[in-house]
PDB file with one MODEL, atoms N, CA, C and O in Angstrom:
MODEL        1
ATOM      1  N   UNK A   1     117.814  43.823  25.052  1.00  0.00           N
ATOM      2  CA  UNK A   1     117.248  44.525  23.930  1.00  0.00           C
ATOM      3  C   UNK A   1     116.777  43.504  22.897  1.00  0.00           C
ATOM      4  O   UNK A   1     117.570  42.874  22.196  1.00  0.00           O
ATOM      5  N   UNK A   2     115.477  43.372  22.836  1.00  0.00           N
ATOM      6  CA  UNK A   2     114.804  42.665  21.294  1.00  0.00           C
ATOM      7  C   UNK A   2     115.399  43.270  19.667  1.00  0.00           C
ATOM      8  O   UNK A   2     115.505  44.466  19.395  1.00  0.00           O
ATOM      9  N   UNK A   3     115.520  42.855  19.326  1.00  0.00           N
ATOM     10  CA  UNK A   3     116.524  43.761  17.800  1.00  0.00           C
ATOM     11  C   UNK A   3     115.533  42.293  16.845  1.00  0.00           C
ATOM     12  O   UNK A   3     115.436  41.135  17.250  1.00  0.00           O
ATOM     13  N   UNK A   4     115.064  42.742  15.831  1.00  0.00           N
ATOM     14  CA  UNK A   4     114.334  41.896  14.591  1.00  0.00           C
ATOM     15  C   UNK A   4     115.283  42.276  13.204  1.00  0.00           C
ATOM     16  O   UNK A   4     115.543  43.419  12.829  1.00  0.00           O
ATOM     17  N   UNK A   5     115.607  41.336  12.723  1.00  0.00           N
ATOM     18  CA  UNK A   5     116.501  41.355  11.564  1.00  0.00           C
ATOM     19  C   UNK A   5     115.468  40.416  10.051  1.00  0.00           C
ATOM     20  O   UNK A   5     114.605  39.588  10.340  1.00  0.00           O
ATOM     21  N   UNK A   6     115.802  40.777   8.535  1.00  0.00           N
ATOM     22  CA  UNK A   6     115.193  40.707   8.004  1.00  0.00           C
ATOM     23  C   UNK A   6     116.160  40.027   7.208  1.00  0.00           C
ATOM     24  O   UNK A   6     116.931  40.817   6.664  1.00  0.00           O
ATOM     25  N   UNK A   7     116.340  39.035   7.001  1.00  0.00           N
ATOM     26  CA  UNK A   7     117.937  37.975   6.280  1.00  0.00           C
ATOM     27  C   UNK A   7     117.746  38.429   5.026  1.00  0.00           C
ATOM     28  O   UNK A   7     116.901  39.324   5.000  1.00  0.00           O
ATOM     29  N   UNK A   8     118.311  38.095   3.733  1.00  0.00           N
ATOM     30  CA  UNK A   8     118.257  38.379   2.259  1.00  0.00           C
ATOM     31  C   UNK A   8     118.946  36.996   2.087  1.00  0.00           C
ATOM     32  O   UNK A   8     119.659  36.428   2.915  1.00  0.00           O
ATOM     33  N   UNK A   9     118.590  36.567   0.845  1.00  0.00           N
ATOM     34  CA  UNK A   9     119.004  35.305   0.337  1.00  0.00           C
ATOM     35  C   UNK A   9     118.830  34.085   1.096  1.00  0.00           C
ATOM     36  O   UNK A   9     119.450  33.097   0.704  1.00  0.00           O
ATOM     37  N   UNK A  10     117.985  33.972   2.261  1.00  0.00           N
ATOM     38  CA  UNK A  10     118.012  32.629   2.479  1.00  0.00           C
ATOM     39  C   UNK A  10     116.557  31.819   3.059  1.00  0.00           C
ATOM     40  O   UNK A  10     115.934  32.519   3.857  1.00  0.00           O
ATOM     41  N   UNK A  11     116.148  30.927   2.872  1.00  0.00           N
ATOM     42  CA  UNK A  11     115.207  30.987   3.371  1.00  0.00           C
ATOM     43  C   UNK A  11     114.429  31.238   4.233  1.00  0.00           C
ATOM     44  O   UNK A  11     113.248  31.341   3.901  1.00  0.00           O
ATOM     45  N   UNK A  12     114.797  31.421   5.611  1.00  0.00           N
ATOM     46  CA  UNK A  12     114.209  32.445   6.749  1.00  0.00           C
ATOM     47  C   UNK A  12     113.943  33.589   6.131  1.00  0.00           C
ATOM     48  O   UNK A  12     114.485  34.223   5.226  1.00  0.00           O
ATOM     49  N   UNK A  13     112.714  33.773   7.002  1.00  0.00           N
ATOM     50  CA  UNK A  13     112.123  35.246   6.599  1.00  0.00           C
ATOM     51  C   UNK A  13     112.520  36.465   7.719  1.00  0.00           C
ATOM     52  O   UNK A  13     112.359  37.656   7.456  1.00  0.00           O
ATOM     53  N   UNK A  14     113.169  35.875   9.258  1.00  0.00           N
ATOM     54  CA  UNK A  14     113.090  36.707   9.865  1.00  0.00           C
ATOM     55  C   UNK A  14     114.023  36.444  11.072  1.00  0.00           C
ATOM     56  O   UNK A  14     113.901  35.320  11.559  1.00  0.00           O
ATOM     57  N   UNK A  15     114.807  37.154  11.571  1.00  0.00           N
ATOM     58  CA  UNK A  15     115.568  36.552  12.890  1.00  0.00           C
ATOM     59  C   UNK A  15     115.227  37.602  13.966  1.00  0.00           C
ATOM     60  O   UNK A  15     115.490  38.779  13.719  1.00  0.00           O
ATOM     61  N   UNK A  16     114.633  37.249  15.202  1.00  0.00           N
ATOM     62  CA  UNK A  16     114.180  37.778  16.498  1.00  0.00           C
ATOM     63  C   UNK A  16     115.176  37.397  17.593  1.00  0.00           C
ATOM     64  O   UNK A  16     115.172  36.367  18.268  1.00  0.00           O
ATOM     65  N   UNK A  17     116.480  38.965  17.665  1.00  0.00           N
ATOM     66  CA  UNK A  17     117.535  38.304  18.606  1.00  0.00           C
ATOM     67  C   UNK A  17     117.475  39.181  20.212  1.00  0.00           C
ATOM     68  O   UNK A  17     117.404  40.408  20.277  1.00  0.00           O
ATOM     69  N   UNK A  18     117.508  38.491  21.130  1.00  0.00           N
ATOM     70  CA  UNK A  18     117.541  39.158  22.589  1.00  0.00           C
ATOM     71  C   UNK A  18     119.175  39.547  22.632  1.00  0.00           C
ATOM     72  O   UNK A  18     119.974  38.664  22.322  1.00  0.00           O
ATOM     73  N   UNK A  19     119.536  40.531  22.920  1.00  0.00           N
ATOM     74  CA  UNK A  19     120.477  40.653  23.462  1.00  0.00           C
ATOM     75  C   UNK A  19     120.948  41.271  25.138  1.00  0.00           C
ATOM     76  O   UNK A  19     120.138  42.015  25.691  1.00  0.00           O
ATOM     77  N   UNK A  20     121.567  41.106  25.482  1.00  0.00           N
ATOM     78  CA  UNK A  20     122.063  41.574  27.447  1.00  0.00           C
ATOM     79  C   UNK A  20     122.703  42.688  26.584  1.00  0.00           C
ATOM     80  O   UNK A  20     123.487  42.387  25.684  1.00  0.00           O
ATOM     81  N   UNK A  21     122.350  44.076  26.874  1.00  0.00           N
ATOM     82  CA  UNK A  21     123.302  44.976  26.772  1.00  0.00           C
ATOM     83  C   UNK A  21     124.526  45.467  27.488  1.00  0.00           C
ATOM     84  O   UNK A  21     125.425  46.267  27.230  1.00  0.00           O
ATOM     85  N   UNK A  22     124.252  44.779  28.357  1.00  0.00           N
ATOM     86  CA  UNK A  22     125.085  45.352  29.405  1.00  0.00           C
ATOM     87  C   UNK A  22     126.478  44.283  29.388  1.00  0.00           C
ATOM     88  O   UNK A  22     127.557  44.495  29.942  1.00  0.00           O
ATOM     89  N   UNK A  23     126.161  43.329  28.739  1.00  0.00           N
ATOM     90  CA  UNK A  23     127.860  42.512  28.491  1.00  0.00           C
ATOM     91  C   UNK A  23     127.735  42.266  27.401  1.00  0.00           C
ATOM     92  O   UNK A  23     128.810  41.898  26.927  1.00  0.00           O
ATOM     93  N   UNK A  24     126.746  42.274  26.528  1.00  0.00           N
ATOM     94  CA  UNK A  24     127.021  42.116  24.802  1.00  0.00           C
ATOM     95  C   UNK A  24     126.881  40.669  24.654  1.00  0.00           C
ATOM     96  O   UNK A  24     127.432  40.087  23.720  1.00  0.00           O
ATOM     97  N   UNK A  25     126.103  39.993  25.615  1.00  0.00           N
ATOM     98  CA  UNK A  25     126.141  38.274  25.413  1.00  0.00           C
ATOM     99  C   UNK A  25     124.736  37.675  24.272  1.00  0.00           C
ATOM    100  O   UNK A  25     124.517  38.762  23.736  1.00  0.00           O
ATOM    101  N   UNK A  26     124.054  37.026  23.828  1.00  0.00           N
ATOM    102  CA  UNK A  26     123.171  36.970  23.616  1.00  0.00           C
ATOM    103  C   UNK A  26     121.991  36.340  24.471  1.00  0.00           C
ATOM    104  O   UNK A  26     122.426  36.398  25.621  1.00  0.00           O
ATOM    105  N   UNK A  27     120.814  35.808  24.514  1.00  0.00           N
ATOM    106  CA  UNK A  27     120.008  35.909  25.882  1.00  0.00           C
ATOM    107  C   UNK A  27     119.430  34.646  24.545  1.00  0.00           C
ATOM    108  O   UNK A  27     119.614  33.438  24.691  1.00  0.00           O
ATOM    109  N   UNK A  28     118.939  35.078  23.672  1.00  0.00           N
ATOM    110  CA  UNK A  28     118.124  33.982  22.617  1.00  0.00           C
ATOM    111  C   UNK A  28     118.051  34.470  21.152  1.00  0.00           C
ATOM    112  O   UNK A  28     117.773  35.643  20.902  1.00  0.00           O
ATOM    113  N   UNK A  29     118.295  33.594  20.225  1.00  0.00           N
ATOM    114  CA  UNK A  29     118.051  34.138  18.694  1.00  0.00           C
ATOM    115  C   UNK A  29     116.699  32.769  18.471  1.00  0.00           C
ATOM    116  O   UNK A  29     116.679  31.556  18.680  1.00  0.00           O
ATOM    117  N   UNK A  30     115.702  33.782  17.947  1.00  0.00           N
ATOM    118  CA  UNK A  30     114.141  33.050  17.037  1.00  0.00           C
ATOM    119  C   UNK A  30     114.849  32.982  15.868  1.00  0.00           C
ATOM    120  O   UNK A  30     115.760  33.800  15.741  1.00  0.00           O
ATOM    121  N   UNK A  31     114.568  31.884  14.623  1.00  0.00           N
ATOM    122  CA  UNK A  31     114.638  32.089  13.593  1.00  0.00           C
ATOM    123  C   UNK A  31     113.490  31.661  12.859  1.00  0.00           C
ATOM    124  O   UNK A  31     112.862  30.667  13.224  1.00  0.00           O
ATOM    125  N   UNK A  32     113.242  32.165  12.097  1.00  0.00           N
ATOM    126  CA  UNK A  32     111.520  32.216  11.861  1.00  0.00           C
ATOM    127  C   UNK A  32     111.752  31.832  10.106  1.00  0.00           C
ATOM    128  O   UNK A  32     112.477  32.442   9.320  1.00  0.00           O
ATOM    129  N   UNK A  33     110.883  30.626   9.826  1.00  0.00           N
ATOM    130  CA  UNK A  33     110.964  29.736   8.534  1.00  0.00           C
ATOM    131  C   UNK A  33     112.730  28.933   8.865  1.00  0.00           C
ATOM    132  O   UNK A  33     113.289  28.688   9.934  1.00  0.00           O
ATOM    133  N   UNK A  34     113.158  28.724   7.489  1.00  0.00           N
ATOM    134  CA  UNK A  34     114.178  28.194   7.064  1.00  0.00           C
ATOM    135  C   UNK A  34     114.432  26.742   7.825  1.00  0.00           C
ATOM    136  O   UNK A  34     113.494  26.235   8.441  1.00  0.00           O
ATOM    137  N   UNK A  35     115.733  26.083   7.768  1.00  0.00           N
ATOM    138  CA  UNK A  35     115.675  24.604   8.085  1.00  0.00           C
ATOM    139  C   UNK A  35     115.731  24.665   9.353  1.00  0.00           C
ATOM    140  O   UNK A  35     116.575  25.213  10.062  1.00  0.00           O
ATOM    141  N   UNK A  36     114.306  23.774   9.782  1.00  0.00           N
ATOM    142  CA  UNK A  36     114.050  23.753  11.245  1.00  0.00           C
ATOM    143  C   UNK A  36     115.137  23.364  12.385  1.00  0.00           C
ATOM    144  O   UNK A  36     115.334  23.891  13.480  1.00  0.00           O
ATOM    145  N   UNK A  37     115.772  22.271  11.765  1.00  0.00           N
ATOM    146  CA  UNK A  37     116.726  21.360  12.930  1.00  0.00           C
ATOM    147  C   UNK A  37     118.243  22.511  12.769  1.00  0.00           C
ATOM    148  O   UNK A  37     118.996  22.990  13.617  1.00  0.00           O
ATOM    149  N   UNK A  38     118.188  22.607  11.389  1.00  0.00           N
ATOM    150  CA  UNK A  38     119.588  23.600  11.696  1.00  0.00           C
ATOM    151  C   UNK A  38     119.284  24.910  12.208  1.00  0.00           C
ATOM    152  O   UNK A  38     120.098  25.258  13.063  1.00  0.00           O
ATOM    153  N   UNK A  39     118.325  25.802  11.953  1.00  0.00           N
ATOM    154  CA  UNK A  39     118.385  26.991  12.592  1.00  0.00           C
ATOM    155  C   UNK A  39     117.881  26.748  14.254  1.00  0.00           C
ATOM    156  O   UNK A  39     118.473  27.414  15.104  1.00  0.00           O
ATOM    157  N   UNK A  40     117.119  26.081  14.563  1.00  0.00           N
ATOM    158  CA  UNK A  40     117.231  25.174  15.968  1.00  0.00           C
ATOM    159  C   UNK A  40     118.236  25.325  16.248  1.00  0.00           C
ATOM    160  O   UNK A  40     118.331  26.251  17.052  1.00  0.00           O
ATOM    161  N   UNK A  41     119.614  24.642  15.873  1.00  0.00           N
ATOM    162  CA  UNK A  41     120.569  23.987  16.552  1.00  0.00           C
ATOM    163  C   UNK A  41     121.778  25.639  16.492  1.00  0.00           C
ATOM    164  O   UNK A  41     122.665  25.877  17.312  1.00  0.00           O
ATOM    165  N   UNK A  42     121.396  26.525  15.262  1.00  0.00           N
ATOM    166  CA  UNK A  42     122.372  27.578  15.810  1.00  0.00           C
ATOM    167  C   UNK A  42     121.639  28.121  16.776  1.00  0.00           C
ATOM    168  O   UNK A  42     122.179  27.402  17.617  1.00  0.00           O
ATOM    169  N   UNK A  43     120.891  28.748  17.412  1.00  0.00           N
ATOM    170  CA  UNK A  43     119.959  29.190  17.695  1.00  0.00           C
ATOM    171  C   UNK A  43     120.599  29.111  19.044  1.00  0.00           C
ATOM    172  O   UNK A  43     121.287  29.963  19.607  1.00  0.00           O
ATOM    173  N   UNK A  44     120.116  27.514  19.592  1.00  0.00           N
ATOM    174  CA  UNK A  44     120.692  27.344  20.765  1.00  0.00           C
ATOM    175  C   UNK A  44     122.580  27.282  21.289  1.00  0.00           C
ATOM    176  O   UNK A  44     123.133  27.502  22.366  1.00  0.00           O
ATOM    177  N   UNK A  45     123.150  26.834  19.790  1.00  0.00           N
ATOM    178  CA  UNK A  45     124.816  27.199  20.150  1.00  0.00           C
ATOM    179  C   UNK A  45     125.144  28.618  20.372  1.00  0.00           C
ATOM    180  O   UNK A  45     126.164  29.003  20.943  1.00  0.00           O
ATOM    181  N   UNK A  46     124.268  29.334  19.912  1.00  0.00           N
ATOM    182  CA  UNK A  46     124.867  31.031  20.566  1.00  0.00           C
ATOM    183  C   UNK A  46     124.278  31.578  21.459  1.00  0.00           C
ATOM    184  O   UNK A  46     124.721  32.712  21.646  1.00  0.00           O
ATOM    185  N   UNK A  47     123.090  31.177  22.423  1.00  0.00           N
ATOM    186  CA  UNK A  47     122.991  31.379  23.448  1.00  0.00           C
ATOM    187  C   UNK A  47     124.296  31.547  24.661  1.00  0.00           C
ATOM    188  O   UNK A  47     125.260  30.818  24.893  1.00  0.00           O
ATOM    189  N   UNK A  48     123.925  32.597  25.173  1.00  0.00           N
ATOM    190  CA  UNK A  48     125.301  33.298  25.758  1.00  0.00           C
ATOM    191  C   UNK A  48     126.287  32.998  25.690  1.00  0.00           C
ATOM    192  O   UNK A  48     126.991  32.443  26.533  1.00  0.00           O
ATOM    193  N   UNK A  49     126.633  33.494  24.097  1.00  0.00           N
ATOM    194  CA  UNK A  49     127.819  33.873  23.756  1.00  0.00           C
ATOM    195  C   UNK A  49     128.066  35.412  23.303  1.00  0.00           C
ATOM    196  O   UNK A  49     127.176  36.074  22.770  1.00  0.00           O
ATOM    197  N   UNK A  50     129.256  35.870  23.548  1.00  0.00           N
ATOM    198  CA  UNK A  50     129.657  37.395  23.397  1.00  0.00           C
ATOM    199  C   UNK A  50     128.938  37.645  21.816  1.00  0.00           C
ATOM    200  O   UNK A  50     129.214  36.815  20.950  1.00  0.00           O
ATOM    201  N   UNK A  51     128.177  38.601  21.528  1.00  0.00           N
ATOM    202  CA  UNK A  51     128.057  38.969  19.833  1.00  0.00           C
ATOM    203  C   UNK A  51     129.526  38.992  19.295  1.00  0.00           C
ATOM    204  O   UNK A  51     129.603  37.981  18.596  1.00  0.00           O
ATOM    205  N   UNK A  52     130.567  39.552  19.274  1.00  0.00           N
ATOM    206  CA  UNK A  52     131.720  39.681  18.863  1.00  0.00           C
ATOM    207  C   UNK A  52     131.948  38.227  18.429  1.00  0.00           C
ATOM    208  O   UNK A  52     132.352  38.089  17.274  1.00  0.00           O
ATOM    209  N   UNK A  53     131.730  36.980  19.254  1.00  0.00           N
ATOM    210  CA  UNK A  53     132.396  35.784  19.007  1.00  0.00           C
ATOM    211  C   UNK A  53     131.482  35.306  17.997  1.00  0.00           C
ATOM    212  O   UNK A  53     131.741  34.908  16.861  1.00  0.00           O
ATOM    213  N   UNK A  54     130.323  35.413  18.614  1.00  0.00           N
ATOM    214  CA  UNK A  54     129.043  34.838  17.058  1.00  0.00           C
ATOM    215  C   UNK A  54     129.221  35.298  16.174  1.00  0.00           C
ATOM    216  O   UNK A  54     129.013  34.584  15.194  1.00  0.00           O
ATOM    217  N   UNK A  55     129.703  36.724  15.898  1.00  0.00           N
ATOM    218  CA  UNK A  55     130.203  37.010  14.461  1.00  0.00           C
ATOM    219  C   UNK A  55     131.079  36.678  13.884  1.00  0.00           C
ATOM    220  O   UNK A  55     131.025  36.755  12.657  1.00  0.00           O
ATOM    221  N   UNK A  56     132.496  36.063  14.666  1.00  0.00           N
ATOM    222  CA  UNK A  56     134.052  35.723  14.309  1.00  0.00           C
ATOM    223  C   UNK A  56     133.455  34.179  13.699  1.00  0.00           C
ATOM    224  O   UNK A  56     134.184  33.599  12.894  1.00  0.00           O
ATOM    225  N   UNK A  57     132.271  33.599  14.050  1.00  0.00           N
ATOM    226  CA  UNK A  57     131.998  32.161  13.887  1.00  0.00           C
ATOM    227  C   UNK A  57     131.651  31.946  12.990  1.00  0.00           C
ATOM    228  O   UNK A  57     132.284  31.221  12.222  1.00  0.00           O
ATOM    229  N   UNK A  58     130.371  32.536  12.653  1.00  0.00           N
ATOM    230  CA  UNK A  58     129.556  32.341  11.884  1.00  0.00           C
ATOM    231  C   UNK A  58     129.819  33.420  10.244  1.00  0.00           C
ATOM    232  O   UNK A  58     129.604  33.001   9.107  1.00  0.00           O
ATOM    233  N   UNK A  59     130.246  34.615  10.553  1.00  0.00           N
ATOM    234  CA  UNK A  59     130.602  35.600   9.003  1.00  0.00           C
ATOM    235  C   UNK A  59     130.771  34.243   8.447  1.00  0.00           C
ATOM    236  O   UNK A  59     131.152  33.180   8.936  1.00  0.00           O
ATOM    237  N   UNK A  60     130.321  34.649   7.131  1.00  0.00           N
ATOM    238  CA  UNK A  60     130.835  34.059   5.848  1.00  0.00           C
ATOM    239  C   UNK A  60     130.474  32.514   5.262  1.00  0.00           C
ATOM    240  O   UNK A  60     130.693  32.053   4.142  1.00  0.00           O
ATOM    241  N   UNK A  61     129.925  31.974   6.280  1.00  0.00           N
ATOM    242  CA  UNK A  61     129.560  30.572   6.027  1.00  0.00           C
ATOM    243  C   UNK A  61     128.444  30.512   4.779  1.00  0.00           C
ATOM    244  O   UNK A  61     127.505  31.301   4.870  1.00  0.00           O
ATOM    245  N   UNK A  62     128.493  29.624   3.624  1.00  0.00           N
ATOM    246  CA  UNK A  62     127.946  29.745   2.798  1.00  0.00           C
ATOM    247  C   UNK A  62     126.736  28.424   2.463  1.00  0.00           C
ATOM    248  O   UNK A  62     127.206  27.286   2.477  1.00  0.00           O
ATOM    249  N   UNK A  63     125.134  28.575   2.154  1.00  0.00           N
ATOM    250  CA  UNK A  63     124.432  27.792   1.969  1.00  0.00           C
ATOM    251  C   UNK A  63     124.609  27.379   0.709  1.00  0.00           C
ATOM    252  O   UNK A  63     124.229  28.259  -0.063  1.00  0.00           O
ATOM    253  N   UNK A  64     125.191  26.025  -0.082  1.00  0.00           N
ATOM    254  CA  UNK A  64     124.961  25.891  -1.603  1.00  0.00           C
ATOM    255  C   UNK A  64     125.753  26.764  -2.154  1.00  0.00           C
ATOM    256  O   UNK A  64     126.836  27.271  -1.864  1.00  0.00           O
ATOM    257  N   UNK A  65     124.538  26.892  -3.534  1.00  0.00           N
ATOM    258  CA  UNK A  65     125.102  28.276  -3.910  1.00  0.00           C
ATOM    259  C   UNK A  65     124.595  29.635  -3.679  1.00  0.00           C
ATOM    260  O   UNK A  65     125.161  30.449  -4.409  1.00  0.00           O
ATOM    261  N   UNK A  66     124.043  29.951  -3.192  1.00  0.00           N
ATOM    262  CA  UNK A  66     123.428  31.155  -2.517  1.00  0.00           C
ATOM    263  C   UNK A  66     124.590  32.188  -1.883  1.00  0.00           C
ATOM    264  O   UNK A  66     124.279  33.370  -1.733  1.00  0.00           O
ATOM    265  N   UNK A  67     126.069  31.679  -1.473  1.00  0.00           N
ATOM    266  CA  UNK A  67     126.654  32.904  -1.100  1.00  0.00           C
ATOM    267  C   UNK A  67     126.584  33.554   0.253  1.00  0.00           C
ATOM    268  O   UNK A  67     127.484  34.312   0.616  1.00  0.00           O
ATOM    269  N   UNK A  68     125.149  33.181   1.301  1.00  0.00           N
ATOM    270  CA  UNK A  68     125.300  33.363   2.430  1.00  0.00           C
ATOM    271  C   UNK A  68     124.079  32.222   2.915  1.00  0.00           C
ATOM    272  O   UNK A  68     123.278  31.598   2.220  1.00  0.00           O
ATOM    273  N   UNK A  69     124.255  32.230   4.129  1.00  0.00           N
ATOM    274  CA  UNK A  69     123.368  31.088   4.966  1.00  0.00           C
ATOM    275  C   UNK A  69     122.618  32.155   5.942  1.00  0.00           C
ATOM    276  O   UNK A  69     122.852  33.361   6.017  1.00  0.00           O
ATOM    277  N   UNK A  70     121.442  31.233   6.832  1.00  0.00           N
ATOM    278  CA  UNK A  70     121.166  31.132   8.165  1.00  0.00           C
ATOM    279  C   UNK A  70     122.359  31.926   9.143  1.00  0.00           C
ATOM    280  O   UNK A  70     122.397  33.037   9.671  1.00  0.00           O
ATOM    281  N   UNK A  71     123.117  30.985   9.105  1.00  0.00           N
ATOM    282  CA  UNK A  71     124.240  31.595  10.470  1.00  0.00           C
ATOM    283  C   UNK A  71     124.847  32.999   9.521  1.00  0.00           C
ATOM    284  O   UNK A  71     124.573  34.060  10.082  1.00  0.00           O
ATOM    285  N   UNK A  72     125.445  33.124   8.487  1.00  0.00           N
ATOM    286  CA  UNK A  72     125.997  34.187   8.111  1.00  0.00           C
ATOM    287  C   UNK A  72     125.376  35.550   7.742  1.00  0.00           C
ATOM    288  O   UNK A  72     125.925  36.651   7.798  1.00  0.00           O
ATOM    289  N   UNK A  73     123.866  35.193   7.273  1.00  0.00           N
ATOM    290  CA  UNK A  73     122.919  36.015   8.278  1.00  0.00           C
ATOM    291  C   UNK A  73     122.856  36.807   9.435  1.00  0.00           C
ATOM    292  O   UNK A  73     122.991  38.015   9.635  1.00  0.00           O
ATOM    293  N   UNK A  74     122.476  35.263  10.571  1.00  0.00           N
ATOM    294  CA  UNK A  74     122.863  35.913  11.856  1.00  0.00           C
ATOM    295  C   UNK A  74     124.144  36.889  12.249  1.00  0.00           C
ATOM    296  O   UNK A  74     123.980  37.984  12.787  1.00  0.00           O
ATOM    297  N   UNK A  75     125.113  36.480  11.993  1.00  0.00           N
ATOM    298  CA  UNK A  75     126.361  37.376  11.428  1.00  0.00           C
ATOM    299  C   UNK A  75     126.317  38.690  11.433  1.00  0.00           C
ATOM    300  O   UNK A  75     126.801  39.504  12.220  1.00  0.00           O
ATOM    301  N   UNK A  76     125.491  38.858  10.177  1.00  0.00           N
ATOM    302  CA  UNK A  76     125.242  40.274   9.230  1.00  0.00           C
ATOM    303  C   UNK A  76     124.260  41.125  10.276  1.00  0.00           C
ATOM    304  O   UNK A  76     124.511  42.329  10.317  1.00  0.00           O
ATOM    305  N   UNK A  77     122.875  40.524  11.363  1.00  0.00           N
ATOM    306  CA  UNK A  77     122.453  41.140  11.780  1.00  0.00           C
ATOM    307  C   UNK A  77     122.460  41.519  12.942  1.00  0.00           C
ATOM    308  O   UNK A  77     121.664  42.280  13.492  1.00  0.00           O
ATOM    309  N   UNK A  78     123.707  40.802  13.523  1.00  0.00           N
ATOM    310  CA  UNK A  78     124.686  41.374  14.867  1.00  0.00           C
ATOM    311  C   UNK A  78     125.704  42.102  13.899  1.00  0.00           C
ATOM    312  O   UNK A  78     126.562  42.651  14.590  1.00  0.00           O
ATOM    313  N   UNK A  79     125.839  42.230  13.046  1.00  0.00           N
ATOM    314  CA  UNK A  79     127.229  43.638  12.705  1.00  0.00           C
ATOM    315  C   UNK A  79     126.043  44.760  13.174  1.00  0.00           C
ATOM    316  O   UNK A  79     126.242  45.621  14.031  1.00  0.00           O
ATOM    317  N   UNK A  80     124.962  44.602  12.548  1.00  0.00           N
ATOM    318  CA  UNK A  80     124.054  45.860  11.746  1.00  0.00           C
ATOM    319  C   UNK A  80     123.838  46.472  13.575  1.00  0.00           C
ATOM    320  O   UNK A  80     124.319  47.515  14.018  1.00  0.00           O
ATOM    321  N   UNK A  81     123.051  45.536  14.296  1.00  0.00           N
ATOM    322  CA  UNK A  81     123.013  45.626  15.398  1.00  0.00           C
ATOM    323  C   UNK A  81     124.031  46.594  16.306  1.00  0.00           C
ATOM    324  O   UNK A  81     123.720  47.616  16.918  1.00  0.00           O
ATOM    325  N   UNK A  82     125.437  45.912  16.197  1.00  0.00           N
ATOM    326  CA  UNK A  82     126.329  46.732  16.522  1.00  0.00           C
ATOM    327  C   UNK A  82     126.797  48.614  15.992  1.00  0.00           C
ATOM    328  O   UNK A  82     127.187  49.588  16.636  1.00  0.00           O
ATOM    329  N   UNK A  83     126.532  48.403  14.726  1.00  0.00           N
ATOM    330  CA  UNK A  83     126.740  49.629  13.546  1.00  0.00           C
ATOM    331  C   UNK A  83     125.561  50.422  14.510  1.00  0.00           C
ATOM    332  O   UNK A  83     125.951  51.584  14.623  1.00  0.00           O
ATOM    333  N   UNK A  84     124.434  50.259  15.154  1.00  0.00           N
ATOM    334  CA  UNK A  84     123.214  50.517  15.505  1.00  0.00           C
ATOM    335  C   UNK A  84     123.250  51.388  17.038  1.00  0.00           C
ATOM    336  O   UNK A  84     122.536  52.287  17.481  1.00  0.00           O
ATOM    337  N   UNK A  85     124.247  50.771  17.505  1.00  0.00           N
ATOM    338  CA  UNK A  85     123.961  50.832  19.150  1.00  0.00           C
ATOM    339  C   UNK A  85     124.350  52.181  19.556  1.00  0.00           C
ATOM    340  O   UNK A  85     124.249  52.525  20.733  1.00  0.00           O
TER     341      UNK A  85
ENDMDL
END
């Protein structure tokens, strides 16, 4: 399942995540703007991994002062995802 998420507070404008429905793994997360090498590098660390675990990882991680990041983002739009299914 393609699922498009719309971040708040951070510089990405947009996260494009594949998910396997059928085991809940992830397949690929796009992250579209924000810091190239770091959203790169989560991008490819959660490639098939369970959503459940990408969320236990990543919730809460904070950019600066902004209060949420990139990954805690991603986070927020595998809960929503889930809240969804």
């Amino acid at each position: 399942m393609k699922y498009t998420y719309k971040p708040e507070g951070t510089c990405s404008v947009q996260m494009d995540i594949d998910i396997n429905e059928e085991n809940d793994t992830i397949n690929s997360v796009k992250i579209v703007r924000g810091c190239p090498g770091n959203t790169l590098g989560v991008s490819k660390l959660v490639e098939g991994r369970k959503v459940d675990e990408v969320i236990s990882i990543l919730e809460g991680i904070p950019c600066g002062y902004r209060g949420t990041s990139c990954p805690d983002q991603l986070a927020k739009a595998l809960k929503k995802y889930k809240d969804n299914k």
